[in-house]
PAVOBA-985653 format. One record per atom (N, C-alpha, C, O): y, x negated, z; residue in one letter. Coordinates in steps of 0.2 Angstrom, whole numbers, plus 5000, padded with zeros to 4 digits. Example, Ala and Ser with C-alpha at 12.3 -4.5 7.8 and 13.67 -1.06 7.14 Angstrom:
PAVOBA-985653
497249345039A497849385039A498449345039A498349295042A498949365035S499549325036S500049365039S500649335040S
end
This chain:
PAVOBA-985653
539645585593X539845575586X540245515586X540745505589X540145475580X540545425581X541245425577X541345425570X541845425581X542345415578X542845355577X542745305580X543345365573X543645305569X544445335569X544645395568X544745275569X545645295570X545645265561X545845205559X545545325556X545945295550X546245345547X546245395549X546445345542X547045375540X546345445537X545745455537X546945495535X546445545531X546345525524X546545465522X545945565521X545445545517X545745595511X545845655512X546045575503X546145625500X545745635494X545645595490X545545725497X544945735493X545145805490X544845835485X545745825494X545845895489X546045885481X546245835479X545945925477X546245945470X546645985469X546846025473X547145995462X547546035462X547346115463X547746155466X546846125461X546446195461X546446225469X546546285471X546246155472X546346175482X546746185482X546846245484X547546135481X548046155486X548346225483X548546275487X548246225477X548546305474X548346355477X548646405478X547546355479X547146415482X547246435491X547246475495X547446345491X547446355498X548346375500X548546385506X548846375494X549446405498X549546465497X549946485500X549246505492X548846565491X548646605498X548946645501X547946565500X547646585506X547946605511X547846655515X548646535513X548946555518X549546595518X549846605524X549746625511X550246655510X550146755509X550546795509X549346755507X549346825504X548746825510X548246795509X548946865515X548646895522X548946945523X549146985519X549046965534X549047005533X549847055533X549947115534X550246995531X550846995529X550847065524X551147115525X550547055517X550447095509X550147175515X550447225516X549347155517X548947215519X549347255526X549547305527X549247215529X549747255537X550447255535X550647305537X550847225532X551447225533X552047245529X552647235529X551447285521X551847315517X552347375519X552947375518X551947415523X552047485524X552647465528X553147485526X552647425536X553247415539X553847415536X554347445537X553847355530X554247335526X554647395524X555247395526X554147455520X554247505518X554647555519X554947595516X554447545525X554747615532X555347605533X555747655533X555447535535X556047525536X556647505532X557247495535X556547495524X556847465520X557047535515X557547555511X556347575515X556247635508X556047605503X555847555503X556147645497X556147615489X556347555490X555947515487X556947505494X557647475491X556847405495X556947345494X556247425499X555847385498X555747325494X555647265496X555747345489X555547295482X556047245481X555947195478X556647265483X557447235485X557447165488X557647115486X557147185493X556947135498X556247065498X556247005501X555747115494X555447065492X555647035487X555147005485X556047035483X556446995476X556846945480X556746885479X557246965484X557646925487X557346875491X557646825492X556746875493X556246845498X556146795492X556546745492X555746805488X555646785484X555946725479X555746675477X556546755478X557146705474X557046655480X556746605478X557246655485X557346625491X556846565491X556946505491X556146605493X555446535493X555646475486X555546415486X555946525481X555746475475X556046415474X555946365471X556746435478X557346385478X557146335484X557346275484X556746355489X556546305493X555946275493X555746225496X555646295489X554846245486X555246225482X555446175485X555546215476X555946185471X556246125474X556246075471X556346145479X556846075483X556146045486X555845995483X555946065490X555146005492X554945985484X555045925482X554746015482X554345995475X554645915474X554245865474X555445915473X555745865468X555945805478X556145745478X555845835480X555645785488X555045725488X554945665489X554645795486X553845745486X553945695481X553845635482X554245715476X554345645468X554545595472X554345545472X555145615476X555845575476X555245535483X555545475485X554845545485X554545515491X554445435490X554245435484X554445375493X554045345491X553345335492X552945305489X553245355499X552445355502X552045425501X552145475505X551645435495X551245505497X550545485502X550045515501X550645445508X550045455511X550245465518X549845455523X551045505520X551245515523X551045585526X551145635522X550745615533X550645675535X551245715537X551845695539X551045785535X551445835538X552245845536X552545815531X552545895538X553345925534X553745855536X554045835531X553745815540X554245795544X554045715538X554545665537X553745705536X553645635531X554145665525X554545625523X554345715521X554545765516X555345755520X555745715517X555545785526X556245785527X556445685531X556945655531X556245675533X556645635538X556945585534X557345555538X556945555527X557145505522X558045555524X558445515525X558145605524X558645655522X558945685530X559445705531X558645675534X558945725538X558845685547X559045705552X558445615547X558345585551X557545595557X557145645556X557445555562X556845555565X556745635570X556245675570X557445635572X557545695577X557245775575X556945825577X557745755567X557645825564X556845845561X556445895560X556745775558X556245785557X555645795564X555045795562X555645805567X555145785574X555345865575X554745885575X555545885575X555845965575X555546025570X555246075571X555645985565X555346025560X554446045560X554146095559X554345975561X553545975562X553146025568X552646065567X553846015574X553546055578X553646105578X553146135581X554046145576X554346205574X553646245570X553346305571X553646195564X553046205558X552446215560X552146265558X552246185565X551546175570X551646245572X551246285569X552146275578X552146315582X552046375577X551646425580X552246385573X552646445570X551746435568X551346465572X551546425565X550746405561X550146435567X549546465565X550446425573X549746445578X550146515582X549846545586X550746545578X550746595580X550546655572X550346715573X550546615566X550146645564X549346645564X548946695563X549046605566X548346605568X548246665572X547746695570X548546675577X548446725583X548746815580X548546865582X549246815572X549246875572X548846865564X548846925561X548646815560X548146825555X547446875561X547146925560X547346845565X546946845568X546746935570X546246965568X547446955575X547446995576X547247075570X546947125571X547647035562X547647075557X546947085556X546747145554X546347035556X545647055553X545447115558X545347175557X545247075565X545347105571X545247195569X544747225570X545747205567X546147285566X545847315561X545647375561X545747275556X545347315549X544847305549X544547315544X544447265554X543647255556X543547315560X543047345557X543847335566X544147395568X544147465564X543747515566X544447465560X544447535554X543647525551X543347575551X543347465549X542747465546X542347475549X541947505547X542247455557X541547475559X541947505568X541947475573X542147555567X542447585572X542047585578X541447585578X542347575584X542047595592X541847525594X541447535599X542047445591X541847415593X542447365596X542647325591X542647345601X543147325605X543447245600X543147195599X544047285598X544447205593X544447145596X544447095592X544347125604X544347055606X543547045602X543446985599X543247075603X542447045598X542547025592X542346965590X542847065588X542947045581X543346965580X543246905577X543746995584X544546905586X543846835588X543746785586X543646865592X543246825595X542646785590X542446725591X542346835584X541846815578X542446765573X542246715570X542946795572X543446765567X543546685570X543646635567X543746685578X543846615581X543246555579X543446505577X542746585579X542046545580X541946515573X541946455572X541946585566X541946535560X542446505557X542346455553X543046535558X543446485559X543546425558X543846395554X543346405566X543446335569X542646295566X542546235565X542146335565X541546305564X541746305554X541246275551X542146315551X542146295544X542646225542X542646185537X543146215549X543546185546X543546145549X543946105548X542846115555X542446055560X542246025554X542345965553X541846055549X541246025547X541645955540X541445905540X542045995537X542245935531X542845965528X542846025528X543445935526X543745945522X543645985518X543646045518X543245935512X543045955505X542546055507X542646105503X542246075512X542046115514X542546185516X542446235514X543146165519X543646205519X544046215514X544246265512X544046145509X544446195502X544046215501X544146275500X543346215498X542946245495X542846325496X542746355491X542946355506X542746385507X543446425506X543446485507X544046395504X544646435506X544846455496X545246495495X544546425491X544446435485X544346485485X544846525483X543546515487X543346555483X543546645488X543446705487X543846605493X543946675499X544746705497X544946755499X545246655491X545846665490X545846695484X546246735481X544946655479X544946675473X544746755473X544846795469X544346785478X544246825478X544746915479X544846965476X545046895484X545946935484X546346965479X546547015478X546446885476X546946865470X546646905464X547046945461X545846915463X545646965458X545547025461X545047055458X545747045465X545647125468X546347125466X546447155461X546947105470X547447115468X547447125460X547247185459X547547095457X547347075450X547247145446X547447175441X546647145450X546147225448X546847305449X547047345445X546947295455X547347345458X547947345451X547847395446X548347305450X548847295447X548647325438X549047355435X548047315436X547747345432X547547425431X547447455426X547547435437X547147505438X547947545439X548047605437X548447515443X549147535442X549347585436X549247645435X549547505432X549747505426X549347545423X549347515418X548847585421X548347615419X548747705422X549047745419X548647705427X548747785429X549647785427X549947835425X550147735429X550647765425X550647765417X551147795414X549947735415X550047755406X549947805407X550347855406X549147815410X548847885410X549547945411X549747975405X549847965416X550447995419X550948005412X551148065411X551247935409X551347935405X551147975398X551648015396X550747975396X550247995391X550148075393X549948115388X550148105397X549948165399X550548205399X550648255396X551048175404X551648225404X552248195401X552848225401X552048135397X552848095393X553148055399X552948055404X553748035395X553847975399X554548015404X554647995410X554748055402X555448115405X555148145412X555348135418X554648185411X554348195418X554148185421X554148215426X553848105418X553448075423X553948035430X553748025435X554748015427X555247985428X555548035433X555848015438X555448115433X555748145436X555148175443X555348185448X554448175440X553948165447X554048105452X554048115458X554148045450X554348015451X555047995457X555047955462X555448025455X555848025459X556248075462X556848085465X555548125462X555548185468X555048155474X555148175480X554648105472X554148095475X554548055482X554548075488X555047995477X555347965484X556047985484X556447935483X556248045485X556748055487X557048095493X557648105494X556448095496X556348145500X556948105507X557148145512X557248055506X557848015510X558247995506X558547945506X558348045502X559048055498X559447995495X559948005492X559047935495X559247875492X558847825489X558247835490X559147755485X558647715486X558447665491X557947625493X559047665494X558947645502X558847675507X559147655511X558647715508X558947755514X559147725523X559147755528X559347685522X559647635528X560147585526X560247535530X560347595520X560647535517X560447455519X559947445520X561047415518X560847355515X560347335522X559847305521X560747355528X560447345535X559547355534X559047325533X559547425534X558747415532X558347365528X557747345529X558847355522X558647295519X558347235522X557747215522X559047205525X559047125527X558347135534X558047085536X558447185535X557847215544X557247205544X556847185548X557047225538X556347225535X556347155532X555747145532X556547135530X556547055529X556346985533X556146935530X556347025540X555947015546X554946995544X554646945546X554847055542X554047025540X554147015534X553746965533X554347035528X554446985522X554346925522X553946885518X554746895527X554946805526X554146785529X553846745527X553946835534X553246805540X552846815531X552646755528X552746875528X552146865522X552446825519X552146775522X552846795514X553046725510X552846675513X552646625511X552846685520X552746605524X552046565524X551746585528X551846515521X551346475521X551446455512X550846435511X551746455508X551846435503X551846375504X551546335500X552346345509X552546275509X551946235512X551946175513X551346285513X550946235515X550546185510X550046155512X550746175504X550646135499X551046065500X550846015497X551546065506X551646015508X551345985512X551545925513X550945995515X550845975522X550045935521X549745885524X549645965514X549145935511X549245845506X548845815503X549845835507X550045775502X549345725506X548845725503X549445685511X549045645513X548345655510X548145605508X547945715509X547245725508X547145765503X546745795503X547745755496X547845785491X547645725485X547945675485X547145735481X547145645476X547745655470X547745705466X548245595468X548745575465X549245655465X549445685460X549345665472X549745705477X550645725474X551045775474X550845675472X551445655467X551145705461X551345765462X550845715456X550745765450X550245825455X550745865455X549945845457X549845875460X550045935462X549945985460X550245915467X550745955473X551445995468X551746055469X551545955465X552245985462X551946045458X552146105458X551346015455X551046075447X550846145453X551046205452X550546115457X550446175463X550846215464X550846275461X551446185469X551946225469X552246265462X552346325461X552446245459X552646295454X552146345452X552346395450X551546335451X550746395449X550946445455X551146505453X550946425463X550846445467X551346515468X551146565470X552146495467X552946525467X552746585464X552846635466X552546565457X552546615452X551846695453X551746755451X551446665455X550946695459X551146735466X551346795465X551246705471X551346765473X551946795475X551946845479X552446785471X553046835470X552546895466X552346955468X552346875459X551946945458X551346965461X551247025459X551046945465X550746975467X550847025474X550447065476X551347005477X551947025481X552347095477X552247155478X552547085473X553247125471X553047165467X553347215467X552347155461X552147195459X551647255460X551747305457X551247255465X550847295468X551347325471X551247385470X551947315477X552447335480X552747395475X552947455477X552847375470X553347415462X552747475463X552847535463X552247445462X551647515459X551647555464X551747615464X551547515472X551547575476X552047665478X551947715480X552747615475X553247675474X553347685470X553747725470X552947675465X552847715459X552547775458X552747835457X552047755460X551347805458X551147855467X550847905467X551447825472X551747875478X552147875483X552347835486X552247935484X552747965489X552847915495X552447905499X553547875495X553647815499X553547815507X553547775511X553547865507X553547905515X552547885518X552347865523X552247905510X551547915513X551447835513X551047825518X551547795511X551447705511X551747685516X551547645518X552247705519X552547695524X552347695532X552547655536X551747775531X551447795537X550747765539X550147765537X551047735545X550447685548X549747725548X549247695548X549747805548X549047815550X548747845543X548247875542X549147825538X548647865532X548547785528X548747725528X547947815525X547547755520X547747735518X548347745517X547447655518X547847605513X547847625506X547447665503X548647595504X548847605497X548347585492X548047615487X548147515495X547547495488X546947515489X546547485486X546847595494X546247615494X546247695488X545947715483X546947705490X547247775489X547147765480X546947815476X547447695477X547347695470X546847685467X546747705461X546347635472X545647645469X545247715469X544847745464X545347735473X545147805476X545547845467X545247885464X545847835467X546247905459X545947885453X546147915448X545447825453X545147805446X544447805447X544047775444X544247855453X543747865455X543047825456X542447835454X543247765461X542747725465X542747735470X543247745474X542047745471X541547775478X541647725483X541747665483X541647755487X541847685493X542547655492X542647595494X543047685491X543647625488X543747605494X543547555494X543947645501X544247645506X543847575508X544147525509X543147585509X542647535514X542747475508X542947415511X542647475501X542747405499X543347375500X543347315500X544047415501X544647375500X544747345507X545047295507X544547375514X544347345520X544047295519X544247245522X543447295515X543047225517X543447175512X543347125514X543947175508X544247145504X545047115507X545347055506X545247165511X545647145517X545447105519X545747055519X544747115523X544547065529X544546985527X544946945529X544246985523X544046915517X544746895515X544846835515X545346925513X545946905510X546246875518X546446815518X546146915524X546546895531X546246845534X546446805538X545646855532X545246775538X545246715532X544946665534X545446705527X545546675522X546246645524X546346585522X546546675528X547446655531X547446625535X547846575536X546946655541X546646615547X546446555545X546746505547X545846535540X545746465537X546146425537X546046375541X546646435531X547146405529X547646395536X547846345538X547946445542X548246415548X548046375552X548346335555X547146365551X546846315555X546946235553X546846185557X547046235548X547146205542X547746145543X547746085543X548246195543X549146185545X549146175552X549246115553X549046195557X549246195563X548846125564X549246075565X548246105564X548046055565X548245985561X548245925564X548446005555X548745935551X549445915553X549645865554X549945985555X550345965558X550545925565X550945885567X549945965569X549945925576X549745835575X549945795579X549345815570X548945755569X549745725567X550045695571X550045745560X550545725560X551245685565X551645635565X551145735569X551445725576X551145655582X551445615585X550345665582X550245625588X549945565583X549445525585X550145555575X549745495575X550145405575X550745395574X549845385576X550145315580X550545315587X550945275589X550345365589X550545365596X550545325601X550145285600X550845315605X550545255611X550245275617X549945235621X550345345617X550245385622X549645405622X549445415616X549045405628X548245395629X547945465625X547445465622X548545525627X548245585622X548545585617X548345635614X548945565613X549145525608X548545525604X548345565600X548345455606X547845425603X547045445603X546545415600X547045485607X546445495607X546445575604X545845605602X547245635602X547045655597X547045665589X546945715585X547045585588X547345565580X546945535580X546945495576X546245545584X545545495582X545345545577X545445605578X544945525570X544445555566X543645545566X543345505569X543445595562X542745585563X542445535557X542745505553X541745555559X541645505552X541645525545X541745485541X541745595543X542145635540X542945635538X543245655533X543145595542X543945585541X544045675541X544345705536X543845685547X544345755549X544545745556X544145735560X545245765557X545345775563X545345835568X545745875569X544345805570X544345885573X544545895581X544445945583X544745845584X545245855590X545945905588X545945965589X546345885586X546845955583X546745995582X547046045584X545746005577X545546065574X545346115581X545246175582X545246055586X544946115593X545546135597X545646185600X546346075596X546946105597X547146185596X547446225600X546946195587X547246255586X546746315587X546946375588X546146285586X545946355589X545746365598X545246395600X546146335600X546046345606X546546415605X546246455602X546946425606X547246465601X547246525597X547746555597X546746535595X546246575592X545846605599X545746665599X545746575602X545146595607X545846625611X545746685612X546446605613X546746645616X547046705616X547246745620X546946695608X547146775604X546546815606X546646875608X545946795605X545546855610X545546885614X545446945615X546046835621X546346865627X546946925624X546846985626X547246905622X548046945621X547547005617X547847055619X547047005613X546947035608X546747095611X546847155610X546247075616X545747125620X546447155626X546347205628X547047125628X547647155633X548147205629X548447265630X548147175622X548647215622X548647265612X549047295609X547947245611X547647305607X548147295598X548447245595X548147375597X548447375589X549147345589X549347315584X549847355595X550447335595X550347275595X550947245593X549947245596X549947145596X550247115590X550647075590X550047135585X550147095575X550947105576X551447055576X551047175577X551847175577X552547135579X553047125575X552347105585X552847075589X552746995587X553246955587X551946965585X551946905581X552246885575X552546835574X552046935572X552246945565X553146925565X553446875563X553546965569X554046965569X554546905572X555146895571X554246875577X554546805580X554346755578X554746705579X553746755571X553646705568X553946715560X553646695555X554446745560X554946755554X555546715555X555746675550X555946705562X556146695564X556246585563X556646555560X555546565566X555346505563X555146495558X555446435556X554846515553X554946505545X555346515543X555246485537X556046555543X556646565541X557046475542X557246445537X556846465550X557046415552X557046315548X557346265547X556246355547X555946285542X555946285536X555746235533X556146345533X556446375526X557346325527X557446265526X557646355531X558446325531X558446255531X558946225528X557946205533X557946145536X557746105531X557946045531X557346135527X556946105519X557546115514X557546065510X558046165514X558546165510X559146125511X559446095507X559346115519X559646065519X559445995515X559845975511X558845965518X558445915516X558545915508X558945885505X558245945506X558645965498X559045945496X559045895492X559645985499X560245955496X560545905497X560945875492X560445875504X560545785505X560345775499X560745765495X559645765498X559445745493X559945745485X560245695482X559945805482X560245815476X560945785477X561045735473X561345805483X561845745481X561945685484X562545665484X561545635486X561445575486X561345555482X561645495482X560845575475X560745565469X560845595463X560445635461X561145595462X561445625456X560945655451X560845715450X560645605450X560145625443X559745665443X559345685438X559545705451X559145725454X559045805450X558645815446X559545855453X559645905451X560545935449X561045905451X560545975444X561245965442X561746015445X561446035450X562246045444X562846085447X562546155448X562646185453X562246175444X561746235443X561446255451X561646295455X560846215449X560246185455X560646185461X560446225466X561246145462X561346135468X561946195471X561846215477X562346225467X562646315468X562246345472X562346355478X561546355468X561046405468X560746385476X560846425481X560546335476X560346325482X560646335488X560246375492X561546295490X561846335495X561746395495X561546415500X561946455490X561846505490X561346545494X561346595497X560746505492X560046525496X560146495503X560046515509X560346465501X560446415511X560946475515X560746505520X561746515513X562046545516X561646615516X561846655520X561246625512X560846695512X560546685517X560646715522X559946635518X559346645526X559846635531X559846665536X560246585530X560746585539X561046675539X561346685544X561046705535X561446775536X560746825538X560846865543X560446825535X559646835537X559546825544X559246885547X559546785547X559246755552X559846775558X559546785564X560446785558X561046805561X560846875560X560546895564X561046915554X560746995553X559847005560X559847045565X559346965558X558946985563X559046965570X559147005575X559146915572X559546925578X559946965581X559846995587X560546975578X560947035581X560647095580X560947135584X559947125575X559947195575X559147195577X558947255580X558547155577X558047155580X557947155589X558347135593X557347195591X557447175600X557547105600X557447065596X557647095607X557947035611X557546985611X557546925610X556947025614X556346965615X556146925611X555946875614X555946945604X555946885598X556346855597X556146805594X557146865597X557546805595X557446755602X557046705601X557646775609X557246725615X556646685612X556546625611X556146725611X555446685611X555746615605X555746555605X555846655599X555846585594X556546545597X556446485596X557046575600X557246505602X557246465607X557746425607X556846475611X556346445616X555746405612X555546355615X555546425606X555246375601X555746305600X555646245601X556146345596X556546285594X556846235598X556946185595X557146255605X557546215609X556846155614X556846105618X556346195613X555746155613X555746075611X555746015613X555646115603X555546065597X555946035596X555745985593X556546025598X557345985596X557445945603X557645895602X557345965610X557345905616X556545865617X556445825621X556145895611X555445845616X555345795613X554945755613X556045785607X556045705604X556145655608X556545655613X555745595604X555845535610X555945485605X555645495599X556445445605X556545385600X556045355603X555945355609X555545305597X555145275597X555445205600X556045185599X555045165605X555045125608X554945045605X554445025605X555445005603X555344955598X554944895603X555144875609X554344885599X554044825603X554244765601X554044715604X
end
């Protein structure tokens, strides 16, 4: 095949980049990783995901008015967004941080389908499944750009209206509820249902901040509307109108389905890893046949949809990283196709994928868990570093953002460093190591460019 070293090609739309931070934000974070949330947090759950939430918005808010303030939008990757603010090192840091954090979601998106391919067609070994997910995968996102958003559109557009659905069928049985025993009883079934832990915390704030853990891992891939500018068309309007569509989406479709689940049941039962899924149990009470098997195939499609979009990131970031290189594998993986895609990265990241088959067929259902949880860790990480960048910004320039804006922000800046401290000091050992064995990676493998 014949290849060509030229820039990418920008062909996405706004409708892609929206669907595609979509894609890689509502996985297996929302489906696997409510219930944890749950368990560990109680009711005071929805707590958490508010607070998550406030948090993503102040930090896409900050990239948003970054991108404007940019002067080149044909810049690849996070590290073109920070480094005007925070210099080459940090930005070379962020990238790889970004990069890694991205191929550790691929490995437990991965694991996530894996598992509920598993519940749907029982008795067939999960490395098989991992292994089906690797192949389409990497074979959707070789072929074309324009071919991956197309394909990540309609696989986000479908989720977003199941969710959508659920959210309606909710709000439906607490009328119903409503309408049958008043609004006093229902308030009082209700909060027999979850009080079986005699609070609305039952672990206080600690449970809170703990579970916060995979919250920050679900929100994570929001920012991946940054990483799309280069191959986004007139990226500057674009990218921003995205971000704000996208902020406002999945906080609700996070926080409200979350609300319904402890609403309409016993917080205990959402909690417990071996009883049916939530959005099976609600479809199931408005009486559709099959809820269980269709909300499984609607998982599947929602989580390899996530995988898409990792493949996606993981690769634009590493291209980010080795283009104009001087170095022989440098250069030879920042070559494009005639396609103007860079499917050398694209075979980087899912090599990857292919290794998640090994891990997946070693070490079974406990795998998602310990991913999930080390890569909060680094998204926290590249959350903190974007806000700094931010704030460089707002006040170096005044007109930028006003006294408001810039409060609020610190504010969110001292909340994830306390976050990130809170998980450290109270999660196992081995995930604070693993992620900062990432980052002290990302932070010595910088090289000052060499002036010819």
């Amino acid at each position: 095949m014949e290849e060509r070293n030229d820039e990418l090609k920008p062909v996405l739309q706004t409708r892609h980049v929206v669907m595609l931070s979509l894609g890689g934000a509502i996985g297996s974070g929302l489906f696997l990783g409510s219930g944890s949330v749950i368990a560990t947090a109680g009711p005071a759950a929805i707590l958490a995901y508010v607070l998550a939430g406030f948090s993503l918005y102040i930090v896409m808010n900050g990239v948003a008015k970054m991108i404007l303030f940019n002067k080149k939008s044909s810049d690849v990757g996070m590290s073109a967004i920070v480094k005007p603010y925070i210099g080459a090192r940090m930005a070379h840091f962020t990238d790889w941080v970004y990069w890694s954090t991205w191929m550790a979601v691929l490995i437990a998106e991965e694991a996530g389908v894996a598992t509920f391919l598993g519940m749907l067609i029982p008795g067939v070994p999960l490395w098989i499944f991992a292994l089906i997910v690797a192949v389409l995968g990497t074979a959707i996102n070789l072929y074309s750009v324009r071919a991956f958003a197309e394909t990540e559109y309609w696989l986000a557009f479908i989720k977003i209206a199941v969710i959508i659905i659920l959210i309606a069928v909710g709000l439906y049985l607490l009328f119903i509820n409503n309408v049958h025993l008043g609004f006093k009883p229902t308030a009082a079934q209700l909060a027999a249902n979850n009080s079986t832990a005699s609070s609305f915390a039952p672990n206080g704030m600690q449970g809170v901040i703990n579970s916060m853990l995979v919250v920050i891992f679900s929100f994570g891939g929001s920012e991946l509307a940054a990483v799309t500018v280069a191959e986004t068309k007139d990226a500057k309007t674009a990218i921003p109108k995205a971000i704000r569509s996208v902020l406002f989406r999945i906080i609700a479709f996070y926080v409200v389905p979350i609300f319904l689940f402890l609403q309409l049941l016993p917080w205990k039962q959402v909690a417990d890893p071996n009883a049916e899924s939530p959005f099976a149990t609600l479809f199931t009470r408005v009486g559709i046949p099959h809820a269980d098997k269709l909300i499984l195939i609607v998982i599947v499609i929602a989580i390899f949809s996530a995988v898409n979009s990792a493949i996606y990131a993981t690769s634009r970031s590493l291209y980010a990283r080795v283009q104009g290189s001087e170095t022989k594998l440098g250069r030879g993986l920042s070559k494009l196709n005639r396609n103007q895609v860079p499917t050398r990265t694209i075979w980087v990241s899912s090599a990857v994928l292919f290794l998640g088959v090994v891990l997946s067929a070693i070490f079974g259902d406990g795998f998602w868990q310990f991913v999930a949880g080390s890569i909060s860790y680094t998204i926290s990480t590249v959350w903190i570093v974007l806000l700094v960048s931010a704030l460089i910004l707002y006040f170096k320039h005044g007109g930028v953002a006003n006294i408001f804006l810039k409060s609020i922000t610190v504010i969110v800046l001292l909340f994830l460093i306390f976050v990130v401290y809170s998980q450290i000091t109270s999660n196992p050992w081995y995930l604070s190591i693993f992620a900062l064995v990432i980052c002290l990676l990302a932070f010595f493998s910088y090289r000052k460019p060499v002036k010819s």
